[in-house]
C-alpha positions as CSV (number, residue, x, y, z in Angstrom):
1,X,7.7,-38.9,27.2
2,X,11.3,-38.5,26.2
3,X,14.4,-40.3,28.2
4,X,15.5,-37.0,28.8
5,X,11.9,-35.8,30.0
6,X,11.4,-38.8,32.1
7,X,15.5,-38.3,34.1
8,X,14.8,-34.4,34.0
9,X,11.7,-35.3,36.6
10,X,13.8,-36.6,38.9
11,X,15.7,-32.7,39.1
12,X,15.3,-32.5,43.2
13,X,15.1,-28.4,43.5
14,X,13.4,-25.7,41.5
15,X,14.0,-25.2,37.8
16,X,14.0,-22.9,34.5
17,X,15.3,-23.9,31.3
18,X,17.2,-21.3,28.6
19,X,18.1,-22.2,25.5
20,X,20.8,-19.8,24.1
21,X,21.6,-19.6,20.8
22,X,25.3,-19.2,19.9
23,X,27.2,-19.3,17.0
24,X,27.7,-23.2,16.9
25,X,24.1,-23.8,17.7
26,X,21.8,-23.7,20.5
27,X,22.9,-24.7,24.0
28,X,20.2,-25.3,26.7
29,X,21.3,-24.9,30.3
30,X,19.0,-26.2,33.8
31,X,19.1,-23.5,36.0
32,X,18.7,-23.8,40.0
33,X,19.1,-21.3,42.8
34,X,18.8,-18.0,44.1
35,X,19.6,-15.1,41.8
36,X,21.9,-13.5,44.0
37,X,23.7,-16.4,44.6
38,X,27.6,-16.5,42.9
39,X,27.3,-18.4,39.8
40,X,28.4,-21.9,39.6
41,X,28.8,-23.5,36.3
42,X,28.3,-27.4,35.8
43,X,29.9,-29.0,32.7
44,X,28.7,-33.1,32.6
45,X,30.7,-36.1,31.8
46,X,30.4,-37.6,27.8
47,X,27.1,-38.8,27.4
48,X,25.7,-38.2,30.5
49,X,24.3,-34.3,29.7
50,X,23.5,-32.3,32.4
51,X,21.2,-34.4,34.4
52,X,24.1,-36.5,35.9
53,X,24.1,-33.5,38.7
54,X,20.9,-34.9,39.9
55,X,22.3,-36.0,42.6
56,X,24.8,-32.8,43.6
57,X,22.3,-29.6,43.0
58,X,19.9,-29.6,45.8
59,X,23.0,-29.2,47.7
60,X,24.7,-26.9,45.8
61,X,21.9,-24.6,45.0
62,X,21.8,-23.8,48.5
63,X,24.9,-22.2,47.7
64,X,25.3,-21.0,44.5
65,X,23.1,-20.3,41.6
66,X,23.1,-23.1,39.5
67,X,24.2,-23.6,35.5
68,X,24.2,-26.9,34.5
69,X,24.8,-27.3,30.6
70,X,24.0,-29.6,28.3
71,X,27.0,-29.6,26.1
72,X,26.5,-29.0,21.9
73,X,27.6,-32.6,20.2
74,X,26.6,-34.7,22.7
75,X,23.2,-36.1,23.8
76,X,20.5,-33.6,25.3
77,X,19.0,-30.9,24.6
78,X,21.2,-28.9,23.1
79,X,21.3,-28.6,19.1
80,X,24.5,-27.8,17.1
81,X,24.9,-26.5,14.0
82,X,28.3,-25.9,13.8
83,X,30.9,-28.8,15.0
84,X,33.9,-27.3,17.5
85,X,36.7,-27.7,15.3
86,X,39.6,-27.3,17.9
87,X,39.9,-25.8,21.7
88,X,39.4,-22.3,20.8
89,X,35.8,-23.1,19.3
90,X,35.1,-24.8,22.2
91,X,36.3,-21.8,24.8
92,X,34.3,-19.5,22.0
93,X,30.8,-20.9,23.1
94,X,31.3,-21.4,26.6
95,X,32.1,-17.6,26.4
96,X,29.4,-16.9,24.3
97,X,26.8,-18.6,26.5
98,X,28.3,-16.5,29.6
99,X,27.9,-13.6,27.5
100,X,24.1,-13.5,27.1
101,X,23.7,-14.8,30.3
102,X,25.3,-11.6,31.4
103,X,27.8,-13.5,33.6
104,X,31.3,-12.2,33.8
105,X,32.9,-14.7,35.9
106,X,31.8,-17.8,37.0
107,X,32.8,-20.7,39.4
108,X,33.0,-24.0,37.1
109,X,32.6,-27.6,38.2
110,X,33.4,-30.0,35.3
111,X,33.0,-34.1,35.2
112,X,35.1,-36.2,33.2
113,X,35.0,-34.4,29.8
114,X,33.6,-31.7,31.4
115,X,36.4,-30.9,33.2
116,X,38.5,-30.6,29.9
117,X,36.2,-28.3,28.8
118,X,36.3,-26.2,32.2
119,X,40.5,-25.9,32.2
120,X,40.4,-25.8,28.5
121,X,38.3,-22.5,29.4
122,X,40.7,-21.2,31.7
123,X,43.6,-22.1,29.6
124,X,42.4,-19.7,26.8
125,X,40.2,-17.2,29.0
126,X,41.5,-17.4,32.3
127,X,39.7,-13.8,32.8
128,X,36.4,-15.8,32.7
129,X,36.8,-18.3,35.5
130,X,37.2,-17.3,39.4
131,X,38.3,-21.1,40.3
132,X,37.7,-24.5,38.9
133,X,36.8,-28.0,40.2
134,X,38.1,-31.3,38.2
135,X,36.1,-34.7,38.8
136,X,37.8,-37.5,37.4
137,X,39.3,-35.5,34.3
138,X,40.0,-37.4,31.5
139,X,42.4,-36.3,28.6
140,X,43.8,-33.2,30.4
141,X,46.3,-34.4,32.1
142,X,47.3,-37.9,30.8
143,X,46.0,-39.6,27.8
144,X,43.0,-42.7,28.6
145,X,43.7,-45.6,29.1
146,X,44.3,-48.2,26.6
147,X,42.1,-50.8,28.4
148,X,39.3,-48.1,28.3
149,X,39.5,-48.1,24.7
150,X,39.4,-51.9,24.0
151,X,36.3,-51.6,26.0
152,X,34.7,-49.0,24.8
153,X,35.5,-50.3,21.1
154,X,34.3,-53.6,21.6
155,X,30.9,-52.2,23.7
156,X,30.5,-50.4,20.6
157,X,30.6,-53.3,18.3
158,X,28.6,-55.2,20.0
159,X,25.9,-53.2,22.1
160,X,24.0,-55.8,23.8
161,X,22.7,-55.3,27.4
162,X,24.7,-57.3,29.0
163,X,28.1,-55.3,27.2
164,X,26.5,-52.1,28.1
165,X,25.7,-53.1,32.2
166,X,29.2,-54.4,32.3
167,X,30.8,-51.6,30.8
168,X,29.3,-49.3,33.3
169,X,29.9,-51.3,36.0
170,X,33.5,-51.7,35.4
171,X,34.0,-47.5,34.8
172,X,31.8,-47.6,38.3
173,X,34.1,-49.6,40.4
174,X,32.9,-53.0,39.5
175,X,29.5,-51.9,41.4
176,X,26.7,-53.5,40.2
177,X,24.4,-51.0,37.8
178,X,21.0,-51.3,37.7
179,X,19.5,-50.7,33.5
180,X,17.0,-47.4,33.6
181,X,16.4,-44.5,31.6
182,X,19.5,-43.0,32.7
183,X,21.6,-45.3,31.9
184,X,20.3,-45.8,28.6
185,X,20.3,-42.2,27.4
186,X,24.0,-42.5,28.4
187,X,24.4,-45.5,25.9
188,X,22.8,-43.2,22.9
189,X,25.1,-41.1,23.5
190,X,28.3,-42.7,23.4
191,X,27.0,-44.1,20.6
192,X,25.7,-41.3,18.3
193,X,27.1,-38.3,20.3
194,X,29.7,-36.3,18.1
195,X,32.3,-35.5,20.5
196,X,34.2,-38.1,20.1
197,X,35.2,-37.3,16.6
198,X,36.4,-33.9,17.7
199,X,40.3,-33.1,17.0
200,X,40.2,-31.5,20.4
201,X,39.8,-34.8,22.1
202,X,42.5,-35.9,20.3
203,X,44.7,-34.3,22.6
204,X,46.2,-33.5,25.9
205,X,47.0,-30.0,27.2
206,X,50.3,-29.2,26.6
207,X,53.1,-27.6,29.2
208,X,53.3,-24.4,27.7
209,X,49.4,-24.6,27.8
210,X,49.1,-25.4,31.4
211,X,52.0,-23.5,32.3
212,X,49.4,-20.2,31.3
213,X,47.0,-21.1,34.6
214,X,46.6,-18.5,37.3
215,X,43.5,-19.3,38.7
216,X,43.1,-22.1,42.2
217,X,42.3,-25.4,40.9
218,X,40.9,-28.6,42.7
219,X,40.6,-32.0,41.7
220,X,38.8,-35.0,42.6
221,X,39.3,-38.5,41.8
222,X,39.0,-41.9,42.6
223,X,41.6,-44.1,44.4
224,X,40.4,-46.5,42.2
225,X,40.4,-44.9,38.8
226,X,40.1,-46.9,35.7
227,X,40.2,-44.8,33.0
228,X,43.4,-42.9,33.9
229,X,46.5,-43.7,35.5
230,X,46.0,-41.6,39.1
231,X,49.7,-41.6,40.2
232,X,50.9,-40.3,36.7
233,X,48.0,-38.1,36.0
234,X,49.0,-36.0,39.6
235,X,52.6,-36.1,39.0
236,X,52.3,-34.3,35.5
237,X,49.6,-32.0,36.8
238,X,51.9,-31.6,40.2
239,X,54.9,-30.8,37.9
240,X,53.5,-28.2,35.6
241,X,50.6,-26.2,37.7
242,X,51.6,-24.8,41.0
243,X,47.8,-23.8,41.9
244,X,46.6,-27.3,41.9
245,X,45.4,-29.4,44.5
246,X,44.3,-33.0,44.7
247,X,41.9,-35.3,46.7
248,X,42.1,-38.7,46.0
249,X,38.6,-40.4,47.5
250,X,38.9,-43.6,48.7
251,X,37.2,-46.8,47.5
252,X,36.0,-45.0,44.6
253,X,36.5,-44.9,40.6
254,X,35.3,-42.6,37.7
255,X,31.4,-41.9,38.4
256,X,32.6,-39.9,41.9
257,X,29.4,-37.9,41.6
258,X,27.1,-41.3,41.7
259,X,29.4,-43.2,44.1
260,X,29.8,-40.5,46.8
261,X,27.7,-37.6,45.8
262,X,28.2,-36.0,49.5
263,X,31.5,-36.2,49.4
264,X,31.6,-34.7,46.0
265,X,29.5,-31.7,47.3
266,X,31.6,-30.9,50.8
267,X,34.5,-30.7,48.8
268,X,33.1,-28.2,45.9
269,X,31.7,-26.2,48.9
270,X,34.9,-25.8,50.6
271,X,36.7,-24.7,47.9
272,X,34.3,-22.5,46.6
273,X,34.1,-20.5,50.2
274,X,37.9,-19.9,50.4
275,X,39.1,-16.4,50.1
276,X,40.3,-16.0,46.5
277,X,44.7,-16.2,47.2
């Protein structure tokens, strides 16, 4: 049995699994939830595919049906055969995977780099997203942190367990991880997954980019973020998108969907059930 297999058993609700085929390869998506429930579309963090919403979908199928993507480059399921060379590949598939899912518009949750590619989607096809939840983004806003680098560079050079538990336990607060498969499918794929050579990543969104958002936005992050400065990445964001709101959670840091799941669900809920302004 696979890593993936073996974290994949752990999916609390009700599943199928497509795999549609786009132009930059084939993209397989979990899917949870009644059909005649409003779409909801989960994007996951870098190299944690889209079984890091373990702990968020039997909540939020209740609600909503249910996408959750495994994103093309990074580890999972899904198998590219064309690399996104810039942002407008990368809004190309997402559009093409809400094409032949006949979905017109869509809610969209994104974590971490998934929330780049969820406002990087609205940027470019606003027309395709009805609102849009941001937990802990991560080069949107404001670059990464240089201490995230060093980090990361050095866990990559030298990979041992220890490296790879502390590394995770710093990005989670300084709370102590416990090794499983999870955990180690996310180390293969900060190590092999190709996202991280990507131009795109290479950049943050511009003002004249941002400046193009029409739709209601919400983000979540932790008080305690390490990877980004909070009080800089909100007064940018502040400065630039009018339809923006924030929640900083307390005594938290990047992984907000492991550290308060609940939380992270009440606030998605809410915003969802609004009135569209």
């Amino acid at each position: 049995m696979s890593l993936y297999e073996s974290c994949l058993k752990l999916w609390p609700v009700p599943y199928e699994i497509k795999n549609i085929v786009t132009e930059f390869g084939s993209t397989q998506i979990i899917i949870s939830g009644e059909t005649d429930k409003p779409p909801l579309v989960l994007l996951h963090g870098a190299s944690a595919t889209s079984l890091m919403w373990v702990t968020n979908v039997e909540t939020l199928s209740k609600k909503f049906r249910i996408y959750a993507i495994d994103t093309l480059g990074d580890i999972g399921r899904s198998k590219p055969i064309k690399p996104f060379k810039n942002k407008r590949d990368a809004a190309n598939w997402l559009v093409q995977v809400l094409d032949l899912l006949e979905i017109d518009k869509a809610y969209y949750a994104g974590m971490s780099y998934g929330s780049f590619l969820g406002l990087n989607l609205a940027v470019l096809n606003p027309e395709r997203v009805l609102k849009l939840i941001m937990i802990s983004p991560t080069e949107t806003f404001i670059s990464l942190n240089i201490t995230f680098w060093i980090r990361f560079i050095k866990l990559m050079l030298f990979p041992t367990k220890r490296a790879r538990l502390e590394f995770l336990k710093w990005s989670n607060g300084n709370k102590e991880i416990v090794e499983n498969d999870f955990t180690e499918m996310i180390f293969i794929g900060m190590r092999y997954g190709k996202y991280y050579i990507s131009p795109m990543m290479k950049t943050i969104f511009s003002a004249s980019e941002l400046q193009k958002l029409n739709i209601e936005i919400m983000v979540l992050i932790g008080e305690d973020e390490v990877l980004v400065n909070v009080g800089k990445l909100v007064k940018r964001a502040k400065q630039i998108v009018k339809s923006i709101e924030f929640n900083i959670i307390p005594k938290t840091s990047h992984t907000l969907t492991n550290q308060e799941p609940e939380t992270v669900n009440d606030y998605i809920i809410e915003f969802l059930e609004r009135k569209l302004k």
